[in-house]
C-alpha positions as CSV (number, residue, x, y, z in Angstrom):
1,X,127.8,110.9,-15.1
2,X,126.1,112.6,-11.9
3,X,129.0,113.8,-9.6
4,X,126.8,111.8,-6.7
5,X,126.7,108.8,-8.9
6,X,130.5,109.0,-9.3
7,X,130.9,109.5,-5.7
8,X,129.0,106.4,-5.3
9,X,130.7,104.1,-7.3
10,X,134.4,105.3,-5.6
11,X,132.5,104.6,-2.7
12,X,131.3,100.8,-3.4
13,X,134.7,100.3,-5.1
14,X,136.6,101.4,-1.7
15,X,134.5,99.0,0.1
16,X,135.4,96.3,-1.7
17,X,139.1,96.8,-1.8
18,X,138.8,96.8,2.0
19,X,137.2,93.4,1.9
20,X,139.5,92.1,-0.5
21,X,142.2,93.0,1.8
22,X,140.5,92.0,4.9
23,X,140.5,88.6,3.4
24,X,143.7,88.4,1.8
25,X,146.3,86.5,3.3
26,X,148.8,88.6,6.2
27,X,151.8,89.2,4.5
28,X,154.5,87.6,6.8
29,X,156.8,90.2,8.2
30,X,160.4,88.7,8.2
31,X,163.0,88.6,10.7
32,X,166.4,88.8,10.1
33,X,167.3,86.1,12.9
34,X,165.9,82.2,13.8
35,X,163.8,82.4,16.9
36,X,164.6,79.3,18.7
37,X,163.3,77.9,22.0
38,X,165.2,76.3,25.0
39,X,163.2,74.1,27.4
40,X,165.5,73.0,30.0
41,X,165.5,72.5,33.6
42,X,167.2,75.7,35.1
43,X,165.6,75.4,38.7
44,X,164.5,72.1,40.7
45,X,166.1,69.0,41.4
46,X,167.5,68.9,37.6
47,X,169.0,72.2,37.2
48,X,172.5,70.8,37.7
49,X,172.0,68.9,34.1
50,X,169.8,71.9,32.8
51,X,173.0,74.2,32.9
52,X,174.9,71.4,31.3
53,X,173.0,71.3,28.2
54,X,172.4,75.2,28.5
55,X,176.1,75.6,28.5
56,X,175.5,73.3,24.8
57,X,173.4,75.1,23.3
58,X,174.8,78.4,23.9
59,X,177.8,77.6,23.2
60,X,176.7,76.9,19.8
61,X,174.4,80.0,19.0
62,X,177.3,82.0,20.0
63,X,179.7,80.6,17.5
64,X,177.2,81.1,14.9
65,X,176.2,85.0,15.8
66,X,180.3,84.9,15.9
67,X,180.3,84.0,12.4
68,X,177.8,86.5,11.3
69,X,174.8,83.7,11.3
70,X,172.7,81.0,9.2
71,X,173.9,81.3,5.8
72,X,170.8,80.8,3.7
73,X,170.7,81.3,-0.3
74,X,173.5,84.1,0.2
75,X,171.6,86.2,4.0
76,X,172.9,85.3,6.8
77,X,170.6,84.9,9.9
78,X,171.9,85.0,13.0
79,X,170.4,82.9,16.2
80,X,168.5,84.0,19.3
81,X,167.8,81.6,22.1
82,X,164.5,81.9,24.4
83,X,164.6,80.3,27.6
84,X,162.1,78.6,29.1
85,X,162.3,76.8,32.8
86,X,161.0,73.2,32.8
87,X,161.3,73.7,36.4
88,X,162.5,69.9,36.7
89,X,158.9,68.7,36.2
90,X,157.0,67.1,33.5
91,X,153.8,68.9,33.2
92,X,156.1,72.4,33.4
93,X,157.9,71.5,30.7
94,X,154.8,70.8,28.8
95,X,153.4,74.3,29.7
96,X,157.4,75.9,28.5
97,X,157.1,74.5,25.5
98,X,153.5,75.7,24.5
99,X,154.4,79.2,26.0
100,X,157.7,78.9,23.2
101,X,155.4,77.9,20.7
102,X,152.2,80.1,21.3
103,X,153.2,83.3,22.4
104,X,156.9,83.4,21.2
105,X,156.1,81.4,18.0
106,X,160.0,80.2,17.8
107,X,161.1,78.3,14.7
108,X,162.3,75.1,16.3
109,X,163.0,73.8,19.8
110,X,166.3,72.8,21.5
111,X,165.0,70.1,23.8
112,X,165.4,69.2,27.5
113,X,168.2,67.5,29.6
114,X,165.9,65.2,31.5
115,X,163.8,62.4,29.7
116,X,161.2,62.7,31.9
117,X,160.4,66.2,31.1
118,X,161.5,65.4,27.2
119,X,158.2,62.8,27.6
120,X,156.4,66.0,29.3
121,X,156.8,68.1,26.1
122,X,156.9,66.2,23.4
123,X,153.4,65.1,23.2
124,X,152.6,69.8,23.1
125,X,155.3,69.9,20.5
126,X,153.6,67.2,18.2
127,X,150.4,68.7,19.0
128,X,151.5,72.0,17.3
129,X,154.3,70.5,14.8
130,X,157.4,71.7,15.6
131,X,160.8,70.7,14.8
132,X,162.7,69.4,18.2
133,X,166.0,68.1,19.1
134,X,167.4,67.0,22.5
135,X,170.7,67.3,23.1
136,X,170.5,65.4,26.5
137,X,167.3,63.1,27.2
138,X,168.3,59.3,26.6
139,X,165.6,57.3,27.8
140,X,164.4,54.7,25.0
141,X,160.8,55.1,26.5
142,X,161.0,58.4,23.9
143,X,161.8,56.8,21.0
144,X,159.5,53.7,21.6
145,X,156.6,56.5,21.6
146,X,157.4,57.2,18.0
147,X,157.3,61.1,17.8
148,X,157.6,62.2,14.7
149,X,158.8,66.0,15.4
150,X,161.2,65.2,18.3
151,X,164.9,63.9,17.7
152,X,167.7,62.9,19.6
153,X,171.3,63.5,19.1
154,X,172.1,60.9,22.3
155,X,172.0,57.0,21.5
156,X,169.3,55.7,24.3
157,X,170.7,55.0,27.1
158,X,170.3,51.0,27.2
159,X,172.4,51.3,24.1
160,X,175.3,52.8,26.1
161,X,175.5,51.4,29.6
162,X,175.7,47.8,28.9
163,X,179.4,48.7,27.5
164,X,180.6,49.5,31.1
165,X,179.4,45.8,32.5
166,X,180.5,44.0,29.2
167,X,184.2,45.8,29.9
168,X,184.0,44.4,33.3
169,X,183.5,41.1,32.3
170,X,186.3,41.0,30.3
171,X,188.5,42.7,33.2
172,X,187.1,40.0,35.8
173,X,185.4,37.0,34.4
174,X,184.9,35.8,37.6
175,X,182.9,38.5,39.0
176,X,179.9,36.8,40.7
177,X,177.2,39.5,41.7
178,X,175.6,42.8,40.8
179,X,173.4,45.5,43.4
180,X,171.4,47.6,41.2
181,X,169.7,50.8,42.3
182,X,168.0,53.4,39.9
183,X,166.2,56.8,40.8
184,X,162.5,56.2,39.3
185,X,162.5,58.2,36.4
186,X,162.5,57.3,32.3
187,X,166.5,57.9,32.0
188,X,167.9,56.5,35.2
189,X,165.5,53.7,36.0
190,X,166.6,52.3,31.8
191,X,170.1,52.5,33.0
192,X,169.2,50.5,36.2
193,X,167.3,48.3,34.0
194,X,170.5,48.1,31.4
195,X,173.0,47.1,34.3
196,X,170.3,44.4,35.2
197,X,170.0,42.7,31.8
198,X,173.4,43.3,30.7
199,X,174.3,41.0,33.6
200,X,171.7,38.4,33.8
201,X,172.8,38.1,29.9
202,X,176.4,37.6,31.1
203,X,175.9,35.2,33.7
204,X,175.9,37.6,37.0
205,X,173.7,37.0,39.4
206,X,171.7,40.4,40.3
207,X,171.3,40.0,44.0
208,X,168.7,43.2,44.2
209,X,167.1,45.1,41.8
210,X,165.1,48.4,43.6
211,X,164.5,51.5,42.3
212,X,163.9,54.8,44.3
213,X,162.5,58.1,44.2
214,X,164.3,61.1,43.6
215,X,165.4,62.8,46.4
216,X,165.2,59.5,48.8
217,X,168.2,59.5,51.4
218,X,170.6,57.2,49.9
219,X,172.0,55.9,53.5
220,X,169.7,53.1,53.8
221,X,169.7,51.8,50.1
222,X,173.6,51.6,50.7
223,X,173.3,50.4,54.2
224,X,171.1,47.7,52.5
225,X,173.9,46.8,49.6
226,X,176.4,47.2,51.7
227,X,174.8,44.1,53.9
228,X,174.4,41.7,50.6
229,X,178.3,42.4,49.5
230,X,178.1,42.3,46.2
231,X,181.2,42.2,43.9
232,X,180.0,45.2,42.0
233,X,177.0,48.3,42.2
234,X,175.2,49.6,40.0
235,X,173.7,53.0,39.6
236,X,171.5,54.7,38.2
237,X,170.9,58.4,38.3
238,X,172.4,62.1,37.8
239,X,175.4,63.8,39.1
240,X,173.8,65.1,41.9
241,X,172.7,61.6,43.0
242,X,176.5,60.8,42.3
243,X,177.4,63.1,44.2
244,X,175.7,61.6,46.8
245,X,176.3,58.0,46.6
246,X,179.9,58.6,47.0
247,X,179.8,60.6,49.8
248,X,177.5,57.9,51.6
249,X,179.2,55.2,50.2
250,X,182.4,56.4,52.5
251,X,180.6,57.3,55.4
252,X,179.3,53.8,55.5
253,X,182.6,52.0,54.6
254,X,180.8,50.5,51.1
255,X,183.4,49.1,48.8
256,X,182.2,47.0,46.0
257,X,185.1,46.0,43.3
258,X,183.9,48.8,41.4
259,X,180.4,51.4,41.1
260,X,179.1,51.6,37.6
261,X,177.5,54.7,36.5
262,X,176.5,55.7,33.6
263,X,176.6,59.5,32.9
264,X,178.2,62.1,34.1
265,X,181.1,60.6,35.7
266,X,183.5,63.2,33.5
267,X,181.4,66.2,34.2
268,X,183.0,69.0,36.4
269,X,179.6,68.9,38.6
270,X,180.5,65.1,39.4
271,X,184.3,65.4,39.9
272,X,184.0,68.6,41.6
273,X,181.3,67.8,43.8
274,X,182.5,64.5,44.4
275,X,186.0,65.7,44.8
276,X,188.9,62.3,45.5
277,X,185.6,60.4,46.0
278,X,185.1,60.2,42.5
279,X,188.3,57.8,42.0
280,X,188.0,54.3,40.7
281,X,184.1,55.0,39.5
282,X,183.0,54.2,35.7
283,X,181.0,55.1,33.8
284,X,179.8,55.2,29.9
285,X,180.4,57.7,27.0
286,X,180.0,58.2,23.7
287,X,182.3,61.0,22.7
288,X,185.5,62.3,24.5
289,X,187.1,65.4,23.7
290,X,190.1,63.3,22.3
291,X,188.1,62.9,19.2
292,X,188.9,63.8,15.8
293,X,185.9,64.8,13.8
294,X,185.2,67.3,10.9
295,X,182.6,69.9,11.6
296,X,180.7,72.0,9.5
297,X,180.9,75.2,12.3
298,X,184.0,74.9,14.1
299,X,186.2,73.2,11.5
300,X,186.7,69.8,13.5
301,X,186.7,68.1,17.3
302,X,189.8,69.9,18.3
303,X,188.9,73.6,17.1
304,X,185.8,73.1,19.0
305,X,186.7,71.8,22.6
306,X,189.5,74.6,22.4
307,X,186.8,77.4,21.8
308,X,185.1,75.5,25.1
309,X,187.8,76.1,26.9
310,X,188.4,79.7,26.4
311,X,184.8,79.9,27.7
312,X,184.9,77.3,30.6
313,X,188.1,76.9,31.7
314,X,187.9,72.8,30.4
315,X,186.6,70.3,27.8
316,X,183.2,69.8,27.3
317,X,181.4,66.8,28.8
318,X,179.3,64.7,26.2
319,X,176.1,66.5,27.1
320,X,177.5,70.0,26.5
321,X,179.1,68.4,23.2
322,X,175.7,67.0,22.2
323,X,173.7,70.3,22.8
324,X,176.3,72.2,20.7
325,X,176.0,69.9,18.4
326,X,172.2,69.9,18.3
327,X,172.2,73.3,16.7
328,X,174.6,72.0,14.0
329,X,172.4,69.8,13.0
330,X,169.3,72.3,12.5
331,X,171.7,74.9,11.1
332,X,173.3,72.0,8.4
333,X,168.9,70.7,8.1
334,X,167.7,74.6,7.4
335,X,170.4,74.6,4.6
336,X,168.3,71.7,2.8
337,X,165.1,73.7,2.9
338,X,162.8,76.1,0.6
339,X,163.2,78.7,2.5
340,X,163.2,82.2,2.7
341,X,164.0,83.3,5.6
342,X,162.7,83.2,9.4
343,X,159.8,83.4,10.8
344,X,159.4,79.5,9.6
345,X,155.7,78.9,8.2
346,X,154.2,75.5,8.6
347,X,155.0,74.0,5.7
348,X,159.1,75.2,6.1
349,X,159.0,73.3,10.1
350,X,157.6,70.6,7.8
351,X,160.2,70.2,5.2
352,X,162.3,71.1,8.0
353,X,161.3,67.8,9.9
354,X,161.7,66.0,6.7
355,X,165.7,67.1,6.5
356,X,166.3,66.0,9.6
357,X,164.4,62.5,8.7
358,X,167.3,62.3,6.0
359,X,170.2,64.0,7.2
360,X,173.6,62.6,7.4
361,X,176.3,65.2,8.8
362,X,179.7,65.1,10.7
363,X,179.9,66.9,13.9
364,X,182.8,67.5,16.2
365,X,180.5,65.4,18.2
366,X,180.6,62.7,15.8
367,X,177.9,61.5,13.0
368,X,174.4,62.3,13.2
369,X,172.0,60.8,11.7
370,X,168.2,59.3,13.1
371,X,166.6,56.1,12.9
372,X,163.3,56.4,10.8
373,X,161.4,53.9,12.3
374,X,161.4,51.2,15.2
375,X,162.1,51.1,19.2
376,X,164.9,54.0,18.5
377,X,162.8,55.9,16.0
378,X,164.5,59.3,15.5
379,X,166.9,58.1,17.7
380,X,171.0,58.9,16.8
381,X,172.1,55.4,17.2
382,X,175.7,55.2,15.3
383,X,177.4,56.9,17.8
384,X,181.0,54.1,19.1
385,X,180.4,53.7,23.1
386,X,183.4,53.9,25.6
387,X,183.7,52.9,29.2
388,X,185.8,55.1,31.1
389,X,187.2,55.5,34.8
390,X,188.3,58.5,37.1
391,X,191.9,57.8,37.2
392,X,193.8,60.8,39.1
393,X,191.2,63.1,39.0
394,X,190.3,62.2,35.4
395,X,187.7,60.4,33.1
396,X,189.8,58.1,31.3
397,X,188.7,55.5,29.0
398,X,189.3,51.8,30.0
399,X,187.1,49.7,27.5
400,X,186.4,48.0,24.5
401,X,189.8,46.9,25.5
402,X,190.9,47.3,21.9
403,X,190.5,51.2,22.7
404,X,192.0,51.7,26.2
405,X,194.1,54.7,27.0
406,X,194.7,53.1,30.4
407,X,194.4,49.6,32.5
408,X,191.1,49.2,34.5
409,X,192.0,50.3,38.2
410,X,190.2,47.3,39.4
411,X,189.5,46.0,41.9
412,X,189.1,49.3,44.0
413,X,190.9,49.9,47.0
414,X,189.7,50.1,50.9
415,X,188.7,53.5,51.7
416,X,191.4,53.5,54.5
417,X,194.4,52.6,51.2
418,X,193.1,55.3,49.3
C-alpha cells in the first residue's frame, strides 16, 4: 500500500474514534463522600428553628464521618453537608434548593424547618427528582399535596396538638371556653386550626378564632383575649412568637387556666428566652429524651442524647432529634440500593425514593416509616404523642394520663402568686 494511502486510512480511522468517543457516554467520576444539601432558614424571621434542625442534621453527619462513613458493599463514604439559606421565605427556599441541585448536584436533600418554605421547595425538588426528607416541617397541607420525592420524619401537626386539649379535658371536664390565635402560615395556622376542632369536637365553646401575620405586635391580640376571659388560649406559632406571648401575656395581667402550645415549649430557645415565664405552659411532643429506642448509628435513645450533650450542653429537643434522625434514615435507605457509590445517577435517587417508600427502621427517635398514600402521604405517622408542661424550669410530660411523669399544674396561678 502507498505510504499516503496508509496515512489516509490512520487518518479516517482517528476521526472516527474521536466521534465514537464524543458520543459515548461521560464516564462518571466517583466521589468517595455523599454530597447532601441543607435548605434551612439560617437568617429571617425563622432562623431561631433553622439552627434547631441545623444543630439535627449536623449532629448526625458528624457521628457518621466519626464512624468512618456510609458503609456500602464493604467502602465507607463519609458525609458532607452544603448549606443553603431559605432566608425564611418561600420562593428562597425554592431558589436554595435548585442552586443544591443544579450547580452542586448533591445526592439527596435534608429538608427545611418551616412548612411554609418546605411547600416553597418541594414543588423544584419534584421538578428535578430528588430524594428529600424534613426533619422539621409539620403542616399536613404537604402531605395533602402528594409529593412523591419529599418525606417527613414529623407526624403533621393536627395529628399531635389535639393530644394537649384532649389531656385537658380529662384534667378539667368542666372547662367551658377556648381563645385561639395562630400566626398565618401552613404549620402554625394547622395548629390553630387543631386547638379549634379538637375543642368544638369536645364540647368547648371556641369564643374567637383569628389568625395573624407573622411579626404582628401580639399586645392587642392579647389585649383582645384577655377582654373575652376564656378558661384556656390557644396558640399557634414558633418559639420566638412564644417567646413573645409570654412576655405580653404578663405585661397585660392575662391568665387563662392554662396556654396551649404546640412546639417548642422544651426547646432551650423557648425556656431561655422565656425565662420563669415559661412555667405552667403546655405543649405537645412526640419524643422525649427519656426514650428507649434501638438505633442503627448511635446504638439506642440513651447513647444518642448523651453524645448531644457533650456537644450542647443538654438533651435534644424533638426537632433536633428528628433532623438527626433524618439522616439515619437515608443512611439505613442507601443501604437497600444498587449502588456503587456517590455521585447518585437518576435511576439510584430513584430506587433511592423507592427504599424510603418501603422502609421500616428504629431510630433513637423512634420508628420511621411513611404513609404511601392519602392526606398524610409520605407522612411518618406512628410516632405515640405526649402532652407535656414546664414544671420548675422543665418540659415534663402530664398526658395520656396513663403516661404522666407528673400531675398537671392546673389551673395556673395569678402572676402576682407566682
Amino acid at each position: 500500500m502507498p505510504s499516503h494511502t496508509r496515512i489516509r486510512v490512520l487518518t479516517i480511522g482517528a476521526v472516527l474514534l474521536l466521534l465514537f468517543s464524543a458520543c459515548a457516554p461521560a464516564e462518571v467520576e466517583r466521589r468517595d463522600y455523599f454530597k447532601i444539601g441543607v435548605v434551612t432558614s439560617l437568617s429571617g424571621d425563622l432562623a431561631m428553628g433553622g439552627n434547631i434542625t441545623k444543630r439535627g442534621y449536623e449532629y448526625w453527619a458528624d457521628t457518621v464521618n466519626d464512624q468512618s462513613g456510609i458503609e456500602i458493599k464493604g467502602k465507607r463514604y463519609r458525609v458532607e453537608l452544603v448549606f443553603a439559606d431559605a432566608q425564611s421565605d418561600p420562593a428562597q427556599g425554592a431558589a436554595a434548593a435548585e442552586r443544591l441541585i443544579v450547580e452542586e448536584k448533591v445526592d439527596f436533600i435534608l429538608g427545611p424547618y418551616s412548612s411554609s418554605v418546605t411547600m416553597g421547595a418541594a414543588p423544584i425538588i419534584e421538578k428535578y427528582k430528588v430524594p428529600h426528607i424534613t426533619g422539621s416541617a409539620e403542616s399536613p397541607s404537604i402531605w395533602k399535596e402528594g409529593f412523591r420525592y419529599t418525606f417527613g420524619t414529623i407526624p403533621a401537626a393536627n395529628l399531635m396538638a389535639p393530644e394537649s386539649v384532649k389531656t385537658l379535658v380529662a384534667t378539667d371536664p368542666t372547662v367551658k371556653t377556648i381563645y385561639v390565635v395562630g400566626i398565618d402560615d401552613p404549620f402554625a395556622s394547622a395548629v390553630a386550626e387543631a386547638f379549634r376542632d379538637t375543642a368544638q369536637e369536645l364540647g368547648i365553646e371556641v369564643v374567637e378564632f383569628t389568625l395573624v401575620p407573622s411579626g404582628a405586635d401580639l399586645s392587642p391580640i392579647v389585649s383582645k383575649a384577655k377582654a373575652a376571659a376564656p378558661d384556656v388560649f390557644g396558640f399557634g406559632g414558633h418559639p420566638e412568637n412564644h417567646i413573645e406571648l409570654m412576655k405580653v401575656s404578663k405585661e397585660l395581667g392575662f391568665n387563662p387556666k392554662a396556654i396551649l402550645i404546640h412546639w417548642g415549649v422544651e426547646t432551650a430557645d423557648f425556656l431561655e428566652g422565656a425565662g420563669e415565664l415559661a412555667e405552667y405552659v403546655w405543649g405537645t411532643t412526640p419524643w422525649m429524651p427519656s426514650a428507649n429506642f434501638s438505633d442503627p448509628l448511635w446504638g439506642d435513645t440513651k447513647a444518642a442524647v448523651e453524645g448531644f450533650n457533650l456537644r450542647h450542653g443538654r438533651a435534644p429537643d424533638y426537632t433536633e432529634a428528628a433532623s438527626a434522625a433524618t439522616g439515619v434514615v437515608f443512611m439505613e435507605a442507601l443501604k437497600q440500593i444498587d449502588t456503587d457509590g456517590p455521585p447518585l445517577d437518576e435511576q439510584e435517587k430513584e430506587a433511592l425514593v423507592e427504599a424510603l417508600e418501603n422502609i421500616s427502621v428504629t431510630t433513637f427517635f423512634g420508628p420511621v416509616s411513611f404513609e404511601p398514600s392519602g392526606e398524610f402521604m409520605h407522612d411518618n405517622t406512628g410516632l405515640t404523642v405526649l402532652t407535656l408542661q414546664i414544671q420548675d424550669g422543665k418540659a415534663v410530660v402530664i398526658g395520656p394520663p396513663d403516661q404522666r411523669e407528673a400531675e398537671p399544674r392546673y389551673p395556673t396561678p395569678p402572676w402576682d402568686e407566682r
